[in-house]
C-alpha positions as CSV (number, residue, x, y, z in Angstrom):
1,X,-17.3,2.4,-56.6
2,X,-13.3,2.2,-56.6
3,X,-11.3,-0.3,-54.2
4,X,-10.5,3.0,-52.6
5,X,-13.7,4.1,-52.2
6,X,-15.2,0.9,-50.8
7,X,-11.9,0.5,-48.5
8,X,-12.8,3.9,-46.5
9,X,-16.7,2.8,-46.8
10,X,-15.4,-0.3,-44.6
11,X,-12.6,2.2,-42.5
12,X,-16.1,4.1,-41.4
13,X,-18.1,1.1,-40.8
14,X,-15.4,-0.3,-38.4
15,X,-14.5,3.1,-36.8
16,X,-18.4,3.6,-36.1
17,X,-18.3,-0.3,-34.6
18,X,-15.2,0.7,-32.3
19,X,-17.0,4.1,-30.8
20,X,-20.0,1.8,-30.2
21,X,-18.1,-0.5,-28.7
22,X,-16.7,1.7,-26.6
23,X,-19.3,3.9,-25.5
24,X,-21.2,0.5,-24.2
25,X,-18.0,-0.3,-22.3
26,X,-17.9,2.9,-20.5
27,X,-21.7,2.7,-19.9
28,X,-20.9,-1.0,-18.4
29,X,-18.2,-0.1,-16.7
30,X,-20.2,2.7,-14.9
31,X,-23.2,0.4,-14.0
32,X,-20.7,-2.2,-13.3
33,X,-19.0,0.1,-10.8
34,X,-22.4,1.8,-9.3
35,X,-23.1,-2.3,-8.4
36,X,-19.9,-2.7,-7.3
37,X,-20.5,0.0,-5.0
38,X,-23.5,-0.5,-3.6
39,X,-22.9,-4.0,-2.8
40,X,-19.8,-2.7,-0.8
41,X,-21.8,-0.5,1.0
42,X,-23.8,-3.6,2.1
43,X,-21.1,-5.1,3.1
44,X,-19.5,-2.8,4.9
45,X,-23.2,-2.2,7.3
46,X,-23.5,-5.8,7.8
47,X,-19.7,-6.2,8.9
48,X,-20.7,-3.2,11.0
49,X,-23.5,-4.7,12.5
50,X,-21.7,-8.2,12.9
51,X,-19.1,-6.4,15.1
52,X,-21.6,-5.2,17.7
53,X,-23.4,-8.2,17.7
54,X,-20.0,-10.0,19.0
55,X,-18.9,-7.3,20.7
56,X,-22.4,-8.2,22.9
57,X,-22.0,-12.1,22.7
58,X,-18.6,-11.5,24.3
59,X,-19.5,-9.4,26.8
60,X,-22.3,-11.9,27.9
61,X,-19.9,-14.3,27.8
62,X,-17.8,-12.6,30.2
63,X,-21.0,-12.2,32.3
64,X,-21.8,-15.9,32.5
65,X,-18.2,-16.7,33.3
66,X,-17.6,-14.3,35.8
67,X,-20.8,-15.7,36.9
68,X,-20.1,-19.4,36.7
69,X,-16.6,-18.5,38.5
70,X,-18.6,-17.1,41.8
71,X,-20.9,-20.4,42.0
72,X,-17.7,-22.4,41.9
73,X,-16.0,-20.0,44.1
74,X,-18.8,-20.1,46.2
75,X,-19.6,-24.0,46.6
């Protein structure tokens, strides 16, 4: 086999590495981003679900002070 010969033997071998390479980066990236995602979406329906929870705390709150406000009021 000639120096030539072997050179473009090793140009494949690499090219072939580098198209592996990079079809398993796209493939991680997807999946990467699918998590990425999903875990977002979690996020975002807890943060959700932690707003109405305060938004009720603070309305009780307002209950027990308006409350608290006609004892004193009142005594």
């Amino acid at each position: 086999m000639s120096r030539l010969e072997a050179a473009i033997d090793r140009l494949d071998a690499a090219m072939a590495r580098l198209d592996a390479a990079v079809a398993d980066s796209s493939t991680r990236g997807f999946h990467d981003r699918e998590i990425l995602q999903t875990e977002l979406a979690v996020l975002r329906q807890t943060y959700s679900l932690l707003q109405s929870e305060a938004r009720l705390v603070s309305d009780r709150l307002d209950q027990v002070i308006g409350r608290m406000h006609a004892v004193a009021e009142g005594a």
